[in-house]
VEXDRENKOL-794393 format. One line per 8 residues: for each residue x, y, z of C-alpha. Coordinates in pm, 1 decimal, decimal comma, always signed. Example, Ala and Ser with C-alpha at 12.3 -4.5 7.8 and 13.67 -1.06 7.14 Angstrom:
<rs>
+1230,0:-450,0:+780,0; +1367,0:-106,0:+714,0
</rs>
This chain:
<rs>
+0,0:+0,0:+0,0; +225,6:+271,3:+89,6; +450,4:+166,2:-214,9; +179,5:+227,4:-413,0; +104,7:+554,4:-276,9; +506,8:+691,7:-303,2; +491,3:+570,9:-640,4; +158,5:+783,0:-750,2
+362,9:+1073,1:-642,9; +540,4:+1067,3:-966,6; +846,3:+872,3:-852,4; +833,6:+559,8:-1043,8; +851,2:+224,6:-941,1; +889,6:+191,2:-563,3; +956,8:-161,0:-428,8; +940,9:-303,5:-51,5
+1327,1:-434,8:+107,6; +1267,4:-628,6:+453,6; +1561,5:-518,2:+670,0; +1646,1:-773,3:+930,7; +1859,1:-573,8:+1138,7; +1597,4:-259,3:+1165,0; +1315,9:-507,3:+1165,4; +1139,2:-259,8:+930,2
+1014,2:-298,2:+548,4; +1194,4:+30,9:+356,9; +1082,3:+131,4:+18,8; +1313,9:+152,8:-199,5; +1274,8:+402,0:-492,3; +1443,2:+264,1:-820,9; +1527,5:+565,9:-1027,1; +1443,9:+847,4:-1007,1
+1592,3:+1171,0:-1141,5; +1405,9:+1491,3:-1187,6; +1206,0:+1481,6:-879,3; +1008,3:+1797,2:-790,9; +1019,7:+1949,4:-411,9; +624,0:+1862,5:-456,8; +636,6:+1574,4:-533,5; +876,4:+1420,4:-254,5
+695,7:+1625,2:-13,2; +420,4:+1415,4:-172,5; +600,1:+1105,9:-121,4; +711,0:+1200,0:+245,7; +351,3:+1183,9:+351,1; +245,6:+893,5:+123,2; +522,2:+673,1:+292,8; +399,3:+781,4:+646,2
+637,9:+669,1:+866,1; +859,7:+426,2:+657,8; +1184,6:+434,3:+586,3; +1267,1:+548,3:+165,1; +1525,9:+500,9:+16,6; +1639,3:+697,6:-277,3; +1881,4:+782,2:-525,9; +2218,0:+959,3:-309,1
+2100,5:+1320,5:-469,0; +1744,7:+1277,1:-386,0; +1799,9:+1145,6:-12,7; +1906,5:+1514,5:+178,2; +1604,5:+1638,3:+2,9; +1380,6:+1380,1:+146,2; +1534,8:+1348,4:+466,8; +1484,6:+1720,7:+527,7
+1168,4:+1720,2:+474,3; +1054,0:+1416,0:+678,5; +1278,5:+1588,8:+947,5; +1054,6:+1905,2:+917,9; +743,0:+1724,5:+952,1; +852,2:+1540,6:+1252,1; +1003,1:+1852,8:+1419,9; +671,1:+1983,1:+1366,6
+469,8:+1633,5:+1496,0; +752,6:+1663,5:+1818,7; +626,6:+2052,6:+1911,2; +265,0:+1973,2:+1884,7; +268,0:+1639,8:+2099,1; +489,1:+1823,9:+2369,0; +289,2:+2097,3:+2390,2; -6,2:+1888,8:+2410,5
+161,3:+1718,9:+2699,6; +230,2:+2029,6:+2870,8; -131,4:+2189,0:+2844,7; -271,2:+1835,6:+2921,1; -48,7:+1893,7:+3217,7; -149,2:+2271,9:+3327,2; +252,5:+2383,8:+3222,5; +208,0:+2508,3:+2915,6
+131,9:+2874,1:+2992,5; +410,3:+2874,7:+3294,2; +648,0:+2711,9:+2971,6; +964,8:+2941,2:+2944,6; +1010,2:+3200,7:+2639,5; +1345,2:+3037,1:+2423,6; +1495,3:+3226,8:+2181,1; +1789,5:+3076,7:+2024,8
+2116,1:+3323,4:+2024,3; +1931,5:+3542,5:+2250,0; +1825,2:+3328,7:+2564,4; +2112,4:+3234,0:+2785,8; +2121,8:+2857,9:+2801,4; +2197,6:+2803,8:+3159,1; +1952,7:+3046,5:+3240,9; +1686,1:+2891,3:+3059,3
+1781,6:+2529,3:+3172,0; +1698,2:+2650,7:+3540,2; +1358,6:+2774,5:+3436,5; +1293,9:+2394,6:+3272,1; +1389,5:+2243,6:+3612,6; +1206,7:+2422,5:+3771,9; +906,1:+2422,2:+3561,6; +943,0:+2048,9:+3581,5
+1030,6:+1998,4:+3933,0; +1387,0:+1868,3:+3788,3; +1641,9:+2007,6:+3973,1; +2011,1:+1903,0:+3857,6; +1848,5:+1755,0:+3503,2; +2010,1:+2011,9:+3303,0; +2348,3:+2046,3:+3534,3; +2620,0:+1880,8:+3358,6
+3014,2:+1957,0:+3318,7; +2868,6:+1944,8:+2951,5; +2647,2:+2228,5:+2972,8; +2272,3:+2262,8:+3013,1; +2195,6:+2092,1:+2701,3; +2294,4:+1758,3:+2825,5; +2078,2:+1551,4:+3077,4; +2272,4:+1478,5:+3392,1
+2357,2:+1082,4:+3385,2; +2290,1:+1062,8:+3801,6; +1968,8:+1241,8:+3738,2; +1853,8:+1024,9:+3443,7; +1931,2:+701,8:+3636,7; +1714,7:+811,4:+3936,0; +1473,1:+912,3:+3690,8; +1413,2:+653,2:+3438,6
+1171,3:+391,6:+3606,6; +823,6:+403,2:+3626,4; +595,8:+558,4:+3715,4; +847,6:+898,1:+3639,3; +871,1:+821,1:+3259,3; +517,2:+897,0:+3167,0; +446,6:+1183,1:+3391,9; +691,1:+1270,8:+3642,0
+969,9:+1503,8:+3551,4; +1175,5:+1354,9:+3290,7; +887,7:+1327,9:+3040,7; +790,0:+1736,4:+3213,6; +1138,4:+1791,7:+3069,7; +1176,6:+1644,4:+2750,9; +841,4:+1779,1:+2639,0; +877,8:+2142,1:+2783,9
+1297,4:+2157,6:+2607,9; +1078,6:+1999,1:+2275,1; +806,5:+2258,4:+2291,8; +998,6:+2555,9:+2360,3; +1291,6:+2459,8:+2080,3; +1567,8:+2457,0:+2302,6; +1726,4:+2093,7:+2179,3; +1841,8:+1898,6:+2473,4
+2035,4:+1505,1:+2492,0; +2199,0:+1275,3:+2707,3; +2537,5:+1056,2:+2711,5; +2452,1:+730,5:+2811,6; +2700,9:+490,1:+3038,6; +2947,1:+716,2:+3178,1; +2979,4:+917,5:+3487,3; +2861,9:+1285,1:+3509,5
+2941,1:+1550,8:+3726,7; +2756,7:+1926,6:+3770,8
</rs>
């Protein structure tokens, strides 16, 4: 189905590749050339959320615009999350360039009730591994703090990650 819906696009013949490793079916666009920003924007949505795979000049083109979409599809769920959860008017202003990080990181924590989340030797952009750890079982991932955080850094723009296995100091 969603083969055939790429491949009404414009794109020509789009076939299905099981990937073992991903445990995903990605469709694989044979050739195509002289591809219009319509029509892969047309083929972004037809494919929904599977993988495509196309020609090494189309790909960038592609990927940026299913990277779009989802940015977009990120900012709406978190602030869904947030009004669902009576923070999104409290949610911080973030302007990037003109917001000091650190700053703005405090505000988060304390929006979320996540003090030390954001307080890492690498800077406030980084989740703090000792906070994580504490942080990751249920019942906190679904509503306490850490989702609070990753939805209100998602919503507001300000792009946030974590280092996973090593030690980290504020």
């Amino acid at each position: 189905m969603a083969a055939e819906r790429v491949s009404a696009c414009g794109l020509g013949t789009v076939s299905v590749r099981s990937d073992a490793d991903l445990d995903a079916d990605i469709l694989v666009v044979a050739k195509a050339d002289h591809v219009t920003e319509q029509q892969l924007a047309c083929a972004e949505k037809a494919a929904n959320y599977y993988d495509v795979e196309l020609t090494s000049s189309l790909q960038p083109r592609f990927e940026a615009l299913r990277e779009a979409r989802m940015a977009a599809v990120m900012v709406s769920r978190a602030r869904d999350w947030l009004r669902k959860h009576d923070l999104l008017d409290r949610l911080p202003d973030y302007r990037p360039g003109l917001t000091d990080d650190a700053a703005f990181a405090r505000k988060i924590e304390t929006l979320c009730d996540a003090q030390g989340a954001l307080e890492s030797a690498d800077g406030p952009r980084l989740l703090n591994t000792q906070w994580a750890m504490q942080h990751m079982t249920p019942p906190d991932m679904k509503t306490g703090p850490m989702e609070c955080l990753f939805n209100a850094t998602a919503a507001a723009g300000f792009d946030v990650g974590f280092i996973g296995n090593r030690p980290n100091t504020p």
